[in-house]
Every structure is written in C-alpha cells, then in structure tokens.
N, C-alpha and C positions, 0 to 999 in steps of 0.2 A: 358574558355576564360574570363579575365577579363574585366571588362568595360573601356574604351577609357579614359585616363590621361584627356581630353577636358569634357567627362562627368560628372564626378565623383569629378572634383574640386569645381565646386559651393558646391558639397553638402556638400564637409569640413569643409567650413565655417559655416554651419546649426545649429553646437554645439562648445561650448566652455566647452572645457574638466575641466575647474575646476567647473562648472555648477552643474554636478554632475550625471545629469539622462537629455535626450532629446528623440525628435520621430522625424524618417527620413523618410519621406514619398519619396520613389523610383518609379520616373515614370517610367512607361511599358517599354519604352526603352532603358531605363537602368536594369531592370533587367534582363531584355531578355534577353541581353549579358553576364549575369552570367550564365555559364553551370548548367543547372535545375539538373544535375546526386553531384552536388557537393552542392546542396542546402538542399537535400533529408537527413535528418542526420539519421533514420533507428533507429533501437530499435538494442538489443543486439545479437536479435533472427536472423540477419540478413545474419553477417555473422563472429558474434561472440564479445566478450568484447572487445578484441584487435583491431580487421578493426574498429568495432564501434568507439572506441575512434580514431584510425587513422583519418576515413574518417570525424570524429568530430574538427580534427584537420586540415585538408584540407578543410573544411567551413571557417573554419577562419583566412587561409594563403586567400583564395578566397576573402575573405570578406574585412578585415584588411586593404585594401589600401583606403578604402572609409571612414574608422575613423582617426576620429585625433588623435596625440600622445595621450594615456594616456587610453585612451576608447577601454575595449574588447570587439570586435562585434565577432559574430559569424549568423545561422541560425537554426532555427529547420525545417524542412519538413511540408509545410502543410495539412499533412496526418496526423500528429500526433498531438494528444491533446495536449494543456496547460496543462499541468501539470509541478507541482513543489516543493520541498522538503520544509516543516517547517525549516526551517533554522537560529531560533529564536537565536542561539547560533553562535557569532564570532566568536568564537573561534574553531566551526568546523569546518568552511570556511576557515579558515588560516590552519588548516590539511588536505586539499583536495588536491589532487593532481592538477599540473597546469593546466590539459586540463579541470578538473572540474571547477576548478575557472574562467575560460577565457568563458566559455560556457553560457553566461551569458540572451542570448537573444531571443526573442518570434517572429517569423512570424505570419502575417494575411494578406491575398490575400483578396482585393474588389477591383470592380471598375477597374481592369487594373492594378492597383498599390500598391506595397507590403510595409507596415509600419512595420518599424525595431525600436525594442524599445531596444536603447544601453545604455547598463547599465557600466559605468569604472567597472575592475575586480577587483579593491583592495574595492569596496563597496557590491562584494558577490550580493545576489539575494534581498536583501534588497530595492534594487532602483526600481523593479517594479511597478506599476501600483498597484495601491489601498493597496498600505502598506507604513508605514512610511519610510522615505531614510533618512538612515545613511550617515552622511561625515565627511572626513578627519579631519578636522581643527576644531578647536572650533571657530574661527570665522562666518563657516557659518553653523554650527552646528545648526538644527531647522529650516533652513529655508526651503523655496521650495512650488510650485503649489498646492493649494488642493487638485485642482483633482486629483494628484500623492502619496496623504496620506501627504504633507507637514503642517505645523502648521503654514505659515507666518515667517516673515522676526525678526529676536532679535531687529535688529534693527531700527527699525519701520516701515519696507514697511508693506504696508496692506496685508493680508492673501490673498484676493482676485486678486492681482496682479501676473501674472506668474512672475517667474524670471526667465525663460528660453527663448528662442527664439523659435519664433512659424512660423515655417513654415504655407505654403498654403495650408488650407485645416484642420490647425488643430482644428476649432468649428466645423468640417463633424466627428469627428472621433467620433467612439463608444466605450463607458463605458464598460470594458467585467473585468469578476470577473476570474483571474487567480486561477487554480485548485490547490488543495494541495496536492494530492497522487500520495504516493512515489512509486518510478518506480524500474526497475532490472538495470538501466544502473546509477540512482541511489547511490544503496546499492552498486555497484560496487567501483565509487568514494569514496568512505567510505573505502578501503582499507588504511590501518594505520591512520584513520583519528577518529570521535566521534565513540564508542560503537554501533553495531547494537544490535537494541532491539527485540527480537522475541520470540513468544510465540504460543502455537496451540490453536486452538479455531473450535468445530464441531458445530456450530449454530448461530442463529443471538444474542442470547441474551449474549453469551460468546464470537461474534466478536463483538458487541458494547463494551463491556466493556475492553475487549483487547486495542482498539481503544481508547477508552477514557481516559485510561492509558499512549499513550503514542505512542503505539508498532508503531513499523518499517515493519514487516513483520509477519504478521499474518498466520501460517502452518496450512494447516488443512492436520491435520496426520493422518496414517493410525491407530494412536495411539488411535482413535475413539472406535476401535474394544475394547480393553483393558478397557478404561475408560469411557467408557459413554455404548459400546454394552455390554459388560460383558464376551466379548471371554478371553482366555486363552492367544491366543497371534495374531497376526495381517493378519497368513497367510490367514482365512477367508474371509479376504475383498474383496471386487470386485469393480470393474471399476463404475458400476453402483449406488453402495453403497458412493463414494467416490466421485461423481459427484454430487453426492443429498446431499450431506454434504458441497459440497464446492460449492453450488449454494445457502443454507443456509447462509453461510460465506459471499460469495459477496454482495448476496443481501440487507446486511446492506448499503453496498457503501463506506467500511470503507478508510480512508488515510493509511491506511497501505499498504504494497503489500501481495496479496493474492498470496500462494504457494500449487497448489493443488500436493498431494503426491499420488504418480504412485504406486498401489498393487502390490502385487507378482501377475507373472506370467501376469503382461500389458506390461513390455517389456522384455521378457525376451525368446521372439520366432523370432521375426521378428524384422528388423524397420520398415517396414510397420505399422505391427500392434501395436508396439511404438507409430508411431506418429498419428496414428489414436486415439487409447486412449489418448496421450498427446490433438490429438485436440478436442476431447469430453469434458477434463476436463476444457477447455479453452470454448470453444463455448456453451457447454449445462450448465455448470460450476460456468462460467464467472471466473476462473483464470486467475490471468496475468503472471504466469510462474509455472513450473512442477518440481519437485524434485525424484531424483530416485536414489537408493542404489547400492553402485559397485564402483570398481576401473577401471585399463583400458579396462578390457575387455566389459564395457559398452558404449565405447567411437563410437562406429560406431553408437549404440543407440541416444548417446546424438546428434551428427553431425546430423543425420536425424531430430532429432528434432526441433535442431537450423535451418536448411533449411525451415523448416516450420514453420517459425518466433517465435518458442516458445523459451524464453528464459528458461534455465535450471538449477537448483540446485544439484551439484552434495552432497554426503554422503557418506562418509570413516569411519574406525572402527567398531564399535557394532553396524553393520548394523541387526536389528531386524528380516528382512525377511530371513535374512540366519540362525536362531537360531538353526534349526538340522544341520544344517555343523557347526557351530560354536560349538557344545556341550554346548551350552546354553547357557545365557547371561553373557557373561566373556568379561573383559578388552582384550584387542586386542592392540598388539607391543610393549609386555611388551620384548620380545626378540628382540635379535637386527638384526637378518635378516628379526624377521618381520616388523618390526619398519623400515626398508629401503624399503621392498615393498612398504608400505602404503605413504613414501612420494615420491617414484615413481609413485605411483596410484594418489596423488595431483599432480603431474607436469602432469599427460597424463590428468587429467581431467582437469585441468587450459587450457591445449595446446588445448582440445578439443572444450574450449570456454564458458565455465558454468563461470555463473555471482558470483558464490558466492560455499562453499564448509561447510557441515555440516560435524563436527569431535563429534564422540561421540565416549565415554568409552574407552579411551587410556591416555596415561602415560602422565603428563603436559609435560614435556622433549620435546616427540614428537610432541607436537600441537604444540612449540613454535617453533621447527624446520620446521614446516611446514607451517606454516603461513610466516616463513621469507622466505622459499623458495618461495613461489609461489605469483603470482600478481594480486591474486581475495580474497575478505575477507574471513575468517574463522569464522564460527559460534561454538561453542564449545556446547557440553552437555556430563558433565561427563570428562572435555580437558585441565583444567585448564583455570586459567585467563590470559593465553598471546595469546588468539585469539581475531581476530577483533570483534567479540561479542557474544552474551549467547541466550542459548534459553532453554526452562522446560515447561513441560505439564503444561495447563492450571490448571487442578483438582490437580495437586500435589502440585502447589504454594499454591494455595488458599484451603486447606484443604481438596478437597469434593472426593480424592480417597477413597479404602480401600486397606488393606493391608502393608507391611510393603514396604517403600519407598528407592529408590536407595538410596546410600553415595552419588551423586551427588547433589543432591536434596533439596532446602532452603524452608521448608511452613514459606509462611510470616503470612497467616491466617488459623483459622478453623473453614471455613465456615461452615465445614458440623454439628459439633456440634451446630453451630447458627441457623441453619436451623432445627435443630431435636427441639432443644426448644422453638420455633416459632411455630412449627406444633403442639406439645404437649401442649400449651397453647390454640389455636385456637380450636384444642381438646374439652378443656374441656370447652371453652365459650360453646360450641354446647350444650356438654352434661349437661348444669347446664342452658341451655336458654338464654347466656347473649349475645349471637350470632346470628341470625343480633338483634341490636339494632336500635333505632329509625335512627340513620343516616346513617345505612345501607338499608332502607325500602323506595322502592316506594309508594304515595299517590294519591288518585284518587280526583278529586275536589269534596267539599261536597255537591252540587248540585246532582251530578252523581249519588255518594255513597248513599243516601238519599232516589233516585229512585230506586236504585238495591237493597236496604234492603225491601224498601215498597212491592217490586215487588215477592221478597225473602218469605217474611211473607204472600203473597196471594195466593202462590203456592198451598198449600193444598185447597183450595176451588177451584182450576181448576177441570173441569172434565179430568180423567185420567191422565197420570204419565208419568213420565220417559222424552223420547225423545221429545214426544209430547209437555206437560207440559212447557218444556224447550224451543222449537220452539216460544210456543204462548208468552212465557215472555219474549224473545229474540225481538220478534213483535214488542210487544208494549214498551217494550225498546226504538226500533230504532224512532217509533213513537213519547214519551216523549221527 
C-alpha cells in the first residue's frame, strides 16, 4: 500500500531535483503506510539474483511517487548494513545495469521516523553522505553542504551555508560513516559493466595486501592445500581446515567480498549437510558467500544454500575437486558436445540463483559464449579475456609458488627470490655480529644498570651460591 496522494505531497516539495543530493525525514505515519514486506530489500541469498533484483525493483515503483522528477529513491531494509561499493570510477556507473544505477539510497530507522537519503540516479552513489557530490552542470559543479563532502558555492556562497533545503529536524540528525564492502548483490550489478577483480588469499597478511590492492572479491581457495599446505592437490581439505583459513581472511575486515570455498565431499552427500557447512564457513568463518564446484547437478545443493541466506558462487570447467574423473588437470569443452554441456551447466547454475560463475581452464570461444548467455558475471582463470573478470592465485602472481606454473598464469613479481635474499643477508648479520645493532637493543637507565653491576661484582663475597645468592641480590635490589 502506497501512502495517501494528501501525505506524501508536502514531501515533494522538500527537494529540488536539480539540488543535487537532500534528506527526507518520513514521519511514522507515513511510513507505516508503506508495506514493511516491500521495504525489506534482502541480500541475494534470499531468494536469489533475480527476485533480488525484482523485489529491488518493486522498492522503487513503492517508493517513486514521493520523489520528484529526476531523483531515484529506492530503500534498503534496516536489517542490513550500509554498505557500499568504491565507486571512484563514472564510468562504471554508466555500465551498471538500470536497477543498479536507480538503487541509490540508505534507510535509518530512529525515533518513529525513517530518513531517506535521495540520491538523483544519473549522480551514481557519489551523492552520499561524507563524500564529495558530483553534478551535472558545470555551473553548479563544486558546490553543496559540508556536511555532505561539499567544498562551497564557485560562486561565492560561503561553504558553511547549506544549499539545500533543510527539513525539520535536520540539526537532530546523526553524522554516520557509510561502509565500503563490497557485497554479492554487488559483484552481480557488475555483469557487463567494470572488471571484477579477484584474487585468493589464505591469511590475514595475504588478505591485507590483496585488499590494498584493490580486489573485489577475495577467494580463499581450497587452493591453500597446494600452496601454502604443501598437498599434491586439494582433495585433503576439510571443512574445518577451510574455516580456519577463511576466519584468517575475514578477520582483517577487508572491503573486498570474502568467498569461502566449500571442500570436497562438504556438499556432495546431502543438502543438509551442504548447508550446514556452507553455514560454518559463514558463522565460524565470517564469509559472506560460499563457492562450490559442479554443473547442474549441484543445483538442489546451491538452492538449499540460497534458502539459507547464503549467497553462492557457482565454478564450471577444470573444476580441481574432480581431478580423478577428469584424468588430471586438462582443459575442458575443447569438444563440442562438451563445450554445450558446460554452457547448459551456466544456465541451470545462473537459473539456480548464484551471484556470480567461476570459468576455469576452457577454450576462450566457450567463456565468451557463456558469459553472453547468462545474466550473472563470469570470472575466468585460464577463460580468456571476454569474461566479466579474472582471478589467479595469490603466490603465483606474486612469485612465492614452486614448481612449474599453468599457460594461464601472468607473475607480475618474484617475491620469493626477494625474500631468499633478505633472509640470506639477515643470515650473515647474525653470523659476523652486525645483528642486533645498537638500534635494535633495549637499555636499562644508568642508575638501575650501575646497581646490578655493583650488586653483580659483590656476588662472590656472599656466603653460598647459586639460588640463594641470587635471592639475597634480588633483595636488596628491590630495596636500592
């Protein structure tokens, strides 16, 4: 139920759409009359990418009649975090798809009354709260409230001056620091839009720096086993293993989306037992979405999972876990019947509701065909460049594997040779004495030190030794 034509007209007047950015403070009984089931916008794990975006799209046919021309309002649920994409780049925003662009706005529930912060959709996410707001025109290009990240008016209003119209209430309102981590509903929006950037990381010192890089989505892979445990290949892992690694990963807090990867044989008996492990890796974890290897016939799998709010990454091709059915690590749909399974196995996994589809070790041909078929991005390794983005072990970018490395595979560094001669230097400080030196060395104040030498040099005139000795100098230690 929308709110009454008689309520909802004062509040039109509240913002002048070429303004740029305002806050609509909604009394209690006006929201009331908005159905709470259509304000609730839900993650992807709900009831999948698609309803998500639908029922995201039915927020904002609900919402829409209370903005004025030109301004996308929509809601978020305030069950869910602020959070929000870096979106540094315009030019990603203009390749978002519409429902992503129009999605533009924050709930917060106090006091009876919900403040809508309505952002216009042609200014992207740029217009909220504590960042600077881009606008259209070069005339009013720079201006805007400080409190809102504005710099003042070009032409001469003072800085300290809103130029916005300030509803009732708005010196009560609270200062809150919108979050930056990126989410699955997202990396979704990103289909045909900027590059997802994704990369595995098994710790906190390899999720900081993943993170600080840049990444999108942070994998922590079963790939652990390989390169950091030293197995042969990944079927060793366990549930347990892979929750201690990806509670590592979170723990940094990184902005990226953390994707914990589901072992062999965590879903591969039940969905029960699916989505129990899927919810360990999330709850003991701290994942915020699950990744698990298979075509359709994991799709009952994925469904239970998505009922249990976990959003899911599905992974087609040189799926690892299968390596003894596979006969070992081979390209996959290099034939052309297999090359049609595998992009029937991306439509039942797209149909199933996974936020996003990793392709690895098949023919460029086929990624391209399967990215254009389906409506959730492609991640590629080993897929060529026409999927919606890339992802590569962390240790084989940055040099610190062994062994000889897939044709997929670009080392941008080699750390590990920088690390061996670091170590073999450090080495021989030790061994030659130049290790610690005076600015590595704690000092005691010369008062102290003066009494522990005196007290040092009396020792042998104590009667008896050892513990004793040591007790009575300790003594009179504490005494001096």
């Amino acid at each position: 139920m929308l709110p009454a034509e008689s309520e909802i007209e004062p509040l039109r007047r509240v913002l002048d759409p070429e303004a740029g950015v305002g806050v609509l403070r909604l009394a209690a009984a006006v929201c009331d009359s908005v159905d709470p089931d259509r304000m609730t916008g839900g993650l992807p794990g709900d009831r999948g990418p698609r309803e998500w975006a639908r029922r995201r799209e039915l927020e904002a046919e609900s919402l829409r009649s209370i903005s004025p021309p030109g301004v996308g309002l929509t809601a978020v649920g305030d069950h869910e975090p602020d959070r929000e994409s870096d979106d540094s780049d315009a030019g990603e925003r203009d390749q978002q798809p519409q429902h992503a662009r129009e999605s533009m706005t924050r709930r917060r529930v106090s006091g009876g009354a919900i403040e809508l912060v309505m952002v216009p959709a042609r200014l992207g996410r740029r217009g909220m709260p504590g960042e600077s707001v881009g606008f259209p025109d070069e005339e009013t290009r720079g201006t805007g409230d400080p409190r809102w990240g504005g710099r003042g008016n070009r032409r001469g209003q003072p800085a300290t001056e809103s130029m916005f119209p300030q509803p009732e209430g708005w010196g009560e309102r609270t200062t809150t620091t919108m979050s930056t981590t990126m989410t699955a509903p997202e990396i979704l929006a990103r289909k045909g839009g900027a590059k997802i950037r994704m990369i595995t990381a098994y710790d906190a010192p390899t999720a900081r720096i993943a993170d600080r890089a840049g990444a999108d989505v942070i994998l922590v892979g079963d790939s652990v086993a390989n390169v950091v445990l030293g197995r042969g290949d990944t079927l060793a892992m366990t549930i347990d293993e892979m929750v201690y690694h990806t509670r590592a990963v979170a723990g940094t807090a990184p902005h990226a989306l953390v994707v914990g990867d589901m072992p062999w044989l965590s879903y591969h008996t039940s969905a029960e037992d699916t989505v129990l492990n899927a919810g360990r890796l999330v709850r003991e974890g701290g994942a915020e979405a699950v990744k698990l290897e298979g075509g359709r016939k994991r799709v009952p799998m994925i469904e239970a999972v998505r009922d249990a709010e976990i959003p899911v990454m599905g992974h087609l091709g040189l799926t690892p876990q299968s390596v003894h059915a596979m006969g070992g690590y081979r390209v996959q749909g290099r034939k052309a019947a297999d090359a049609y399974e595998l992009v029937s196995d991306a439509r039942g996994l797209a149909d199933a509701g996974v936020f996003a589809i990793v392709l690895e070790g098949v023919p460029d041909l086929l990624a391209e065909m399967i990215t254009a078929e389906v409506a959730v991005p492609t991640i590629g390794i080993g897929a060529g460049a026409a999927c919606d983005g890339q992802v590569l072990v962390f240790h084989d970018v940055l040099g610190l594997g062994e062994g000889r490395l897939p044709k997929f595979v670009r080392q941008y560094a080699d750390l590990s040779a920088v690390a061996v001669a670091a170590l073999e230097r450090f080495f021989e400080d030790v061994q030659s004495g130049a290790f610690p030196g005076e600015d590595e060395t704690y000092h005691m104040p010369e008062e102290s030190a003066a009494i522990l030498r005196e007290l040092r040099e009396s020792a042998g005139t104590l009667p008896g030794a050892g513990l004793v000795a040591d007790d009575l100098l300790a003594d009179e230690a504490m005494e001096r």
